[in-house]
N, C-alpha and C positions, 0 to 999 in steps of 0.2 A: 880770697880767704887769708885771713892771718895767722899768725903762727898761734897765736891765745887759742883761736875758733879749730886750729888742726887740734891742736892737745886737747881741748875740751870735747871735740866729736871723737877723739880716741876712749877720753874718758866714760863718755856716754854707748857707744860700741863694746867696752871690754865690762863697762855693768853689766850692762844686759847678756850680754856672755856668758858671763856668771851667774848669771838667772836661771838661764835655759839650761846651760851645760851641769849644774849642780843640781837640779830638777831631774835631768836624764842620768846621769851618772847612781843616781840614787834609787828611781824608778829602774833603772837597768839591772841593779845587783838585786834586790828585794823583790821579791813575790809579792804581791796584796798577802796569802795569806802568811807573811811573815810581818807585813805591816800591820795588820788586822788583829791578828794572832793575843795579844797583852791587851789589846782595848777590850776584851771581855769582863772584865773587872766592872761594872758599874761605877763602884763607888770611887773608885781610883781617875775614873775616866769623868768623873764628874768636880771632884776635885780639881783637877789640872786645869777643865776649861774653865771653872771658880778661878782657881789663880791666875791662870794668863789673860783671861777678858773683862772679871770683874775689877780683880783685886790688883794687879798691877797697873791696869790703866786706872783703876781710882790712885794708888799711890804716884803715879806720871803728875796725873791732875791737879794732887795737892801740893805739890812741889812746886810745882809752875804759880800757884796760888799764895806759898809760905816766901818762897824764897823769888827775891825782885830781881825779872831776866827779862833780857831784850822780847818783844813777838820773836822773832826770827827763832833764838832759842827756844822759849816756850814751846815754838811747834814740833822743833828738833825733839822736845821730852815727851811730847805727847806724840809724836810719830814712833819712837822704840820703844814707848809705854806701852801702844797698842801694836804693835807687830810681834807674831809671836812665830815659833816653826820653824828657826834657825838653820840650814843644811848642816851645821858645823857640827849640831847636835851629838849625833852619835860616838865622833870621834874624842867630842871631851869628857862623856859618860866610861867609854872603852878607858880614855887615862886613866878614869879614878876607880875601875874597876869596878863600875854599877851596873846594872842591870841592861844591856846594851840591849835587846830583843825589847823590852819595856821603854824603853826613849827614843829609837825608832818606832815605834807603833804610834807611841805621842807625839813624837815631832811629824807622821804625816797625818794625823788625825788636826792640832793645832794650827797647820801651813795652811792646811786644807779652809778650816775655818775662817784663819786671819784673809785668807783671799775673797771673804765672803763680810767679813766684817767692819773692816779698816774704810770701806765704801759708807759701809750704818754710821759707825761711831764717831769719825772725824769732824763731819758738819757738827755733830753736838757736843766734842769737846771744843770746836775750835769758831764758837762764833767769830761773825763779824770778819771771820779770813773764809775768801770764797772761796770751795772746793767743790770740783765736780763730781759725784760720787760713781756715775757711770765712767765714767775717766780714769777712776781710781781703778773699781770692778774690770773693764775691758783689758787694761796694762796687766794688772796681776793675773786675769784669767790666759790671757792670750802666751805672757811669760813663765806662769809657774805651774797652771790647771792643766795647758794642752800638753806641755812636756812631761808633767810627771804622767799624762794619763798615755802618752804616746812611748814611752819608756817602758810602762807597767804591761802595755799592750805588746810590745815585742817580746817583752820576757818571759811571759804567757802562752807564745806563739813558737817562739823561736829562740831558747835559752843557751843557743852558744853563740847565737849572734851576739846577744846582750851581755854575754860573760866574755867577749872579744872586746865590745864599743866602751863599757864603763871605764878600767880604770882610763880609757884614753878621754871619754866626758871627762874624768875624774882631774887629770890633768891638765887637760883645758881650761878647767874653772879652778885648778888653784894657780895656774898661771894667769888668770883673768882677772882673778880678784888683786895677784901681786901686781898688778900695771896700772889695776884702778884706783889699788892705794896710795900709790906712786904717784902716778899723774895727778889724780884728785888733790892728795897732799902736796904736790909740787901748785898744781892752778892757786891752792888757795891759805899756802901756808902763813902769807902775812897775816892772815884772818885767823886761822889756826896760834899763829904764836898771842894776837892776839888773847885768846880762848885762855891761855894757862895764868895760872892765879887769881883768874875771876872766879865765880858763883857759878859759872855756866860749869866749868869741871865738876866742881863740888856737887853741884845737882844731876850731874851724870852718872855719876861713882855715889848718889845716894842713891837714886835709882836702881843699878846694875845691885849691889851689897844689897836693897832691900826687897828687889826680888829673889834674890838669892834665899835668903829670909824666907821669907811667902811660901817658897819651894819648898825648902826643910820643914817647914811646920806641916805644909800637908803631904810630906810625903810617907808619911808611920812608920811603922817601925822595922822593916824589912829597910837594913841597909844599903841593896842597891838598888832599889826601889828610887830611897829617898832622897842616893845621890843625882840620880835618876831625873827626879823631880824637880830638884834644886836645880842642877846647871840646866833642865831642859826652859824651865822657867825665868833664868838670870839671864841667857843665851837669847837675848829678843835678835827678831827677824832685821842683821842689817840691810839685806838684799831688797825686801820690801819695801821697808824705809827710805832707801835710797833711789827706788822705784818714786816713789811717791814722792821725795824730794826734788829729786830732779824734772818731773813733769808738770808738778804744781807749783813751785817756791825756787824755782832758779831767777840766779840774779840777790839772792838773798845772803845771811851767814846760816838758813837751816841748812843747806848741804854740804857744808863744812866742819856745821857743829853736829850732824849726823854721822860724818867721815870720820873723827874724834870718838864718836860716841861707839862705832863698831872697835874701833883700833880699843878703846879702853876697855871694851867689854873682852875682849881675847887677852889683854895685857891681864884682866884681873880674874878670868875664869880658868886661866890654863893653869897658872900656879898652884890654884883652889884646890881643882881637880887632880893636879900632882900629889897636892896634899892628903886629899881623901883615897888615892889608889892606895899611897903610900902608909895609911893609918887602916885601911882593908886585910892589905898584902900581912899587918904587924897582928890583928886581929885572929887571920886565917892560921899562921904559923902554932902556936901552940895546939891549935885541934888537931894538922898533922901530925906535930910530931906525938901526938898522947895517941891519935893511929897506928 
């Protein structure tokens, strides 16, 4: 074995790490009926999967369509076009001070879906590149379905175990993710440098800002709702994505230009979300003090 083939079965170990262990960490602290609890809403709950299954991956599609990218890229945009269910979710809602109880409910009701979907929709965004759709199905059920539901099922059962094991899931997989960003951007950063100042950025960061978009328009007019909405729908699945990159398209620039695409989408949501806590927090201030 070489020293390339150790780094990169690191790389591939500390994904999936990240799969499982942010599956559990997140099934560990939340109930079902705290997850469950805000998808009562109909119309709300029909909105969101409009936007993250119709409407972003049509706008993935047409990007790939307007603007001239490698294959390689193109699949990069249609793989985070169509992965939706973020783990990161909650914690950038909490920034901005939205509706944190309503983007937990949507990000496991979304996760849930996109583990059901990404198998349907792939072969038909992505003629002519061969994908195995039970391949796709098995990986995501086996890393993201059995753990959140083995998670949900101790917490259920046995609620101090689960309030012992999270934040240490919880740690796990933010250290998991820090080593695979690491490694990953170290395996392929010639490729990565590459990436800057081409089309391929630009069509990534049109993507991310116009989901973002999508989000706000259907989120109405309950502010943390809609901030809610927005970053839960900007915030595509990089875990899935990379799932999928790496099992179907290694050896390629999609797993690079995927690695890029997660790193951008947190370079461009966290600030966002600073911005809206902080336009909340300016908001809230006069009703108290007229209290």
């Amino acid at each position: 074995m070489t020293l390339n083939d150790f780094i990169s079965a690191i790389a591939g170990i500390s994904g999936l790490l990240f799969v499982v262990t942010s599956m559990l960490a997140m099934s560990l602290k939340l109930s079902l009926q705290q997850m469950t609890q805000p998808l009562k809403n109909a119309r709300l709950v029909i909105l969101a999967l409009l936007a993250n299954f119709v409407l972003v991956p049509l706008l993935a599609y047409t990007i790939t369509k307007v603007i001239p990218l490698e294959q390689s890229l193109q699949i990069g945009i249609i793989l985070l076009g169509t992965a939706a269910g973020a783990p990161f979710i909650p914690k950038l809602v909490q920034g901005a001070k939205g509706n944190v109880a309503y983007a937990v409910g949507l990000m496991f009701l979304i996760m849930v879906v996109t583990i059901f979907y990404l198998p349907f929709i792939l072969p038909l965004l992505l003629p002519g590149v061969e994908v195995n759709p039970w391949d796709i199905a098995k990986s995501l059920i086996v890393t993201m379905l059995i753990p959140l539901l083995i998670g949900m099922l101790i917490k259920s059962h046995s609620p101090d175990v689960a309030d012992h094991w999270a934040p240490v899931m919880n740690k796990i997989s933010s250290l998991s993710v820090l080593i695979l960003l690491v490694v990953g951007l170290g395996l392929n950063i010639s490729n990565i440098l590459s990436f800057i100042g081409t089309l391929g950025i630009g069509a990534m960061v049109l993507l991310i800002l116009g989901a973002l978009v999508i989000g706000m328009l259907f989120g109405g007019r309950d502010p943390g709702v809609r901030s809610a909405m927005a970053l839960s729908t900007a915030n595509r699945n990089g875990a899935a994505a990379l799932l999928v990159a790496t099992q179907n398209f290694s050896g390629t620039d999609t797993l690079p230009f995927v690695l890029v695409g997660v790193v951008l989408v947190l370079l461009i949501l966290l600030p966002i979300a600073k911005r809206m806590g902080a336009r909340s927090q300016a908001a809230a201030a006069p009703v108290k003090q007229t209290e």
